[in-house]
Legacy VTK file of the C-alpha trace (Angstrom):
# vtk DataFile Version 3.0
C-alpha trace
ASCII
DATASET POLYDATA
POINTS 300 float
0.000 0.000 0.000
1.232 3.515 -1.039
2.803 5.620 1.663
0.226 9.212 1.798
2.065 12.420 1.834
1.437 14.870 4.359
-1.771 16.799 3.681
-0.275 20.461 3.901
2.252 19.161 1.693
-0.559 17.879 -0.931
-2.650 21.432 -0.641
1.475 23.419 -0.323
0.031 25.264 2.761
2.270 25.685 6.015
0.638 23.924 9.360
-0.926 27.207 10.420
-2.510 28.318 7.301
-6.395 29.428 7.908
-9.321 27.843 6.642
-9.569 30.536 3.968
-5.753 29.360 2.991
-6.946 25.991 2.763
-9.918 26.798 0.903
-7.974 29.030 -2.053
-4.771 26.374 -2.470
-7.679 23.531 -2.767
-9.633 25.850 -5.569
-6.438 26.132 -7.266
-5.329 22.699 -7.373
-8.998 20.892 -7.703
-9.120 23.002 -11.236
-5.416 22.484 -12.420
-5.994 18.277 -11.433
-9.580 18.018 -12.091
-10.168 15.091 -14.670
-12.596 17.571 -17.405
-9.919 20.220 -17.369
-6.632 17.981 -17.436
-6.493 15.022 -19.510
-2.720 14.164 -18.626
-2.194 10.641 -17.211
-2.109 10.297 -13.286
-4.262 13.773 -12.936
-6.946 11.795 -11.600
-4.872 10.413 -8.947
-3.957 13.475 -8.163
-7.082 15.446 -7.984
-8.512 12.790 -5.346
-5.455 13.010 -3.301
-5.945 16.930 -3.609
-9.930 16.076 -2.207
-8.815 13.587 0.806
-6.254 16.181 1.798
-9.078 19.306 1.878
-11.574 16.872 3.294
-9.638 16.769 6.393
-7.813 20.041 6.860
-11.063 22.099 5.839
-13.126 20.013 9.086
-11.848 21.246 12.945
-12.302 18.428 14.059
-10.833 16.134 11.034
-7.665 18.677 11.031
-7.306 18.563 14.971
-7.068 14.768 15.135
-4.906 14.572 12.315
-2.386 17.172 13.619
-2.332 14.942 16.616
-2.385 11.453 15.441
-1.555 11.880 11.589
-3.381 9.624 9.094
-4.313 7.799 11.697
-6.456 9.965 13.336
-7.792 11.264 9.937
-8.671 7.748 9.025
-11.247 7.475 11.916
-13.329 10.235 10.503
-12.561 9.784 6.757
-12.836 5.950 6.204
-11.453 4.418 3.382
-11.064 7.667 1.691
-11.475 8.163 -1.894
-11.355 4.251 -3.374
-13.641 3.794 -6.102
-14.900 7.089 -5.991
-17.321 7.612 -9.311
-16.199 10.755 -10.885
-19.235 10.536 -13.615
-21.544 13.594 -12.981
-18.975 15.764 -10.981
-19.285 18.165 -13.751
-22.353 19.823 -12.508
-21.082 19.997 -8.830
-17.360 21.073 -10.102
-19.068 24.286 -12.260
-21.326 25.192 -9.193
-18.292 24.959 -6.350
-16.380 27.257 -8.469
-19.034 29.603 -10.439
-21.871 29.653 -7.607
-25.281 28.027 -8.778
-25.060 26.371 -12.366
-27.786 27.040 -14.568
-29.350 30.193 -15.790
-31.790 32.646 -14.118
-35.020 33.898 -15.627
-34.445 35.320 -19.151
-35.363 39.134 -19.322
-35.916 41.423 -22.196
-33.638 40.955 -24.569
-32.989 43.728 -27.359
-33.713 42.641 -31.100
-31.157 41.478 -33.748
-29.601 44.151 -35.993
-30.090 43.723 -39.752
-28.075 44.699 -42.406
-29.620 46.086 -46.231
-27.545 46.892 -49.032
-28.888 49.296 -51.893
-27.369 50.831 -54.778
-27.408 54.771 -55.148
-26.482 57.266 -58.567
-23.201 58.786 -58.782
-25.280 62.131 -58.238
-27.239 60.767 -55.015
-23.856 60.515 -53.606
-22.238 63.671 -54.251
-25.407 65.903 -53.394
-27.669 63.626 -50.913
-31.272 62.313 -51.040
-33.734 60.374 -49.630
-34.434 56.880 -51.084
-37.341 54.384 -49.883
-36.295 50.603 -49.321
-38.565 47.694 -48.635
-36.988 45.051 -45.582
-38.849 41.932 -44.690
-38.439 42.046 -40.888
-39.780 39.932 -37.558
-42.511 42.296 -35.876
-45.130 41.100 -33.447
-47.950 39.384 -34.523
-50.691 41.579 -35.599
-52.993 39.523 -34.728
-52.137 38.576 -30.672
-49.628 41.892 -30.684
-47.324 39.617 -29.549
-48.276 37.379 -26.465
-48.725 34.253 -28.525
-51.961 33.622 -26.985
-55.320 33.756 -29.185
-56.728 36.691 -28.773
-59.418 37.031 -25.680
-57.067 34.418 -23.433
-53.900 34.265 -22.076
-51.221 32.522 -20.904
-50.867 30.931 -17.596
-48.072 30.507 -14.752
-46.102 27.509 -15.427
-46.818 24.885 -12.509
-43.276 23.267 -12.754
-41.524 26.720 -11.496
-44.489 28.422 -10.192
-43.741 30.982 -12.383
-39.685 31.509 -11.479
-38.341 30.752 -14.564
-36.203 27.900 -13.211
-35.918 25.251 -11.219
-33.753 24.020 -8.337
-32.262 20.722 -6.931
-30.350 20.258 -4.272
-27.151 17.502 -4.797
-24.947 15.900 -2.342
-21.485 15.610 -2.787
-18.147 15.227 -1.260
-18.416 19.102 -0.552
-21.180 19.373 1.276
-24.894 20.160 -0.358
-24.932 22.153 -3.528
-28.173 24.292 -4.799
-28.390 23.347 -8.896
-30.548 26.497 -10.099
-31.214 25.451 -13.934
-34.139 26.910 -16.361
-37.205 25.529 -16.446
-37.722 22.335 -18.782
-41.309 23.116 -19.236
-41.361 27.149 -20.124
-37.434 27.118 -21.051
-37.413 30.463 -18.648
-40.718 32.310 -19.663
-42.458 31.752 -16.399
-45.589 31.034 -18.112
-47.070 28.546 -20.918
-49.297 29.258 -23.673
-51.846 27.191 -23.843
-53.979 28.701 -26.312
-51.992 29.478 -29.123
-52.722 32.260 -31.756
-53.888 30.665 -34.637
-52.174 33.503 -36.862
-48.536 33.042 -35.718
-49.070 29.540 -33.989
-48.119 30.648 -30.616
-44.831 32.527 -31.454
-46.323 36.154 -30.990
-44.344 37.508 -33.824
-44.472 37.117 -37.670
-42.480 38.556 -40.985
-43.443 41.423 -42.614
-42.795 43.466 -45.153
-41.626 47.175 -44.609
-41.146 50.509 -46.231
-38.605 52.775 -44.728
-37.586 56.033 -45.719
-33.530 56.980 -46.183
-31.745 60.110 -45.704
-28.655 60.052 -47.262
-26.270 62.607 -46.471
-24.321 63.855 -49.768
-20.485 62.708 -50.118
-21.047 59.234 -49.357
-19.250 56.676 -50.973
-19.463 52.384 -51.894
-19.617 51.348 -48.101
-20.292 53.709 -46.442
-23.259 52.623 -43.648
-26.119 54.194 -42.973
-27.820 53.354 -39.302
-31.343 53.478 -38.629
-32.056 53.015 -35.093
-34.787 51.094 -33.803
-35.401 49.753 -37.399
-34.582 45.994 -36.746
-35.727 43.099 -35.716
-38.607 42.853 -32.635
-36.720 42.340 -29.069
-37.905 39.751 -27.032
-40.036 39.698 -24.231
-40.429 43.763 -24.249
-36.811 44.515 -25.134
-35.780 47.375 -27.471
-35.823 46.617 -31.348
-32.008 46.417 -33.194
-31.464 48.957 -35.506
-31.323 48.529 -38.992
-28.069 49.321 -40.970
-27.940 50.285 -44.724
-24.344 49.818 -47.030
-24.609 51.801 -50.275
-22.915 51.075 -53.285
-22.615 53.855 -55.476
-23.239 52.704 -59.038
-20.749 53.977 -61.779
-21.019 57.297 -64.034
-20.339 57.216 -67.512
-18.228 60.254 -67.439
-16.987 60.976 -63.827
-14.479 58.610 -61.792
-13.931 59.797 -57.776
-10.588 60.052 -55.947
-11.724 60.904 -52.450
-13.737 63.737 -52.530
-12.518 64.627 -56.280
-14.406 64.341 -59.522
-12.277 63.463 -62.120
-13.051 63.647 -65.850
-10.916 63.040 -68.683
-11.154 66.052 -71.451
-10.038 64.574 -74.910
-7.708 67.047 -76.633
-6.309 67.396 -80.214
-2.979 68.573 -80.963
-4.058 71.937 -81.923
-6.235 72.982 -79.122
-3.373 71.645 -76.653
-1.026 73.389 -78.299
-2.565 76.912 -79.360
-4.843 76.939 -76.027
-8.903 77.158 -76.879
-12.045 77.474 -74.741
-14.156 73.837 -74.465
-17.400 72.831 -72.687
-16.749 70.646 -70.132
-19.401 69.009 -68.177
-20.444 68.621 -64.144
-22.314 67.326 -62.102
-23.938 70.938 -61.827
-24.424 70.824 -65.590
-21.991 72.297 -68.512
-19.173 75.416 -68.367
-16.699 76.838 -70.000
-13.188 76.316 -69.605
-10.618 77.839 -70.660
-7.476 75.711 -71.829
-4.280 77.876 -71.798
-1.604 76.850 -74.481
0.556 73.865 -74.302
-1.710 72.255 -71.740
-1.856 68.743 -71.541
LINES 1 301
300 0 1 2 3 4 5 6 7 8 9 10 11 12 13 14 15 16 17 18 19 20 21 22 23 24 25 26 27 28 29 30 31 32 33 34 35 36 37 38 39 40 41 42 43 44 45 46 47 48 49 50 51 52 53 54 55 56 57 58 59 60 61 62 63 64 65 66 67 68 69 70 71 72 73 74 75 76 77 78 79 80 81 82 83 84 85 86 87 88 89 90 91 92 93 94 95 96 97 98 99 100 101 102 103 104 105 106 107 108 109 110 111 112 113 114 115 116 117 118 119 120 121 122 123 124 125 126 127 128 129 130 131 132 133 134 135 136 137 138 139 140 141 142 143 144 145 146 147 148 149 150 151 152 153 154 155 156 157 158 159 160 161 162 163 164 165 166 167 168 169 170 171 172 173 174 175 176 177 178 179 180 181 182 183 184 185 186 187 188 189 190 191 192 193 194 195 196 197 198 199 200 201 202 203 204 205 206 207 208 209 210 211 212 213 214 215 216 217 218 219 220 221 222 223 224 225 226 227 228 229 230 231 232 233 234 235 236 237 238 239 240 241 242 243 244 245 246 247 248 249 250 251 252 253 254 255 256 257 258 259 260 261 262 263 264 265 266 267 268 269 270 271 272 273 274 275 276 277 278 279 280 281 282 283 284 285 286 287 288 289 290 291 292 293 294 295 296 297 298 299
């Protein structure tokens, strides 16, 4: 039979380190040996020697006898110690030691997905501005239940499993004493209530697609990517949250005379050799519509 090391030695504490000591080297070692978060060999071996040695040095009692009497003296309280001991399921009490209660807590509003639109614009839109309609097909609440999921004239009722909480709890034993397990309700997944009688129109989901029309102001100087964000123009939020907002990406579409180098308009005048070389007046068109321009000789 293996010889057991000291137990401050296992949890590298000094004999008069404090319970909170004790506490914060086990924490540290139970996560660096524990058998989900290490899969090198012998970490298994190690984390349950980690265990027996916190067992005993985290009880009064358990640490008094065996600063008297040694393993000895722990043995009468802790038995046989870890043997066989069934790590399957530790999981669950592993996550709520270190994290506090596992599970989640009753969902509250939650704000609506953002949604992106892309639409093209004229080379003039973006140099000057305007104001352009687009059509999005969006999730709104259902006109028909405005959103409750219940058929209209009823509603729904507090789900019996949770009373109405959102989630459930269960109590587990374990080598660390009694753990609380808060987890979300299997039967309303959080809601606190069920619907049991559905809208007809949506089938119980209390929102629906739609198509809308939104107006655009686009400011002038834009160019391809630029975004344009309309707030509150998403999708629905959940359970009374705030709507996302909507963002728009233009694409400018090309112009048959103009190119744009940052917040230049370039067009290219064809010359002959002449009017380069004796200078002439030319027509030369804009965006603002044609002038005249004066070409001074040997230009070109």
């Amino acid at each position: 039979m293996p010889v057991k090391r000291d137990y401050y030695e296992v949890l590298g504490i000094s004999r008069d380190a404090t319970s909170e000591e004790v506490k914060r080297a086990f924490r540290k070692l139970a996560f660096e040996y524990h058998p989900d978060h290490n899969r090198d060999g012998g970490t298994e071996e190690k984390f349950k020697e980690v265990n027996e040695a916190y067992q005993v040095l985290s009880d009064p009692d358990k640490r008094a006898a065996y600063d008297r009497f040694g393993h000895g003296g722990a043995d009468g309280f802790f038995g046989r110690g870890f043997e066989g001991f069934d790590f399957s399921g530790f999981g669950d009490i592993f996550d709520a030691f270190f994290g506090g209660a596992t599970g989640t807590a009753r969902r509250g509003p939650q704000r609506g997905t953002d949604l992106t639109y892309q639409t093209y614009i004229t080379f003039e839109e973006a140099a000057f501005g305007c104001e352009k309609k687009i059509s999005i097909l969006r999730t709104e609440a259902c006109s028909s239940c405005q959103g409750t999921g219940s058929k209209p004239g009823s509603q729904a009722t507090k789900c019996p499993s949770c009373n109405g909480a959102g989630q459930v709890r269960r109590v587990q034993q374990s080598i660390f004493g009694r753990f609380t397990n808060i987890a979300t309700c299997p039967q309303c997944h959080g809601e606190g209530s069920i619907i049991t009688n559905p809208c007809p129109h949506c089938r119980g989901k209390g929102k629906e697609k739609r198509e809308q029309r939104i107006s655009i102001k686009i400011p002038a100087g834009v160019d391809s990517g630029t975004q344009v964000r309309l707030k509150a123009e998403g999708e629905i939020g959940e359970r009374g949250g705030p709507p996302g907002d909507l963002y728009v990406s233009l694409a400018v579409k090309p112009h048959e005379l103009f190119t744009r180098d940052g917040d230049d308009i370039i067009y290219e005048l064809p010359l002959n050799f002449a009017q380069a070389a004796l200078g002439t007046e030319i027509e030369v068109p804009t965006l603002d519509g044609a002038t005249k321009l004066n070409l001074s000789a040997g230009s070109q």
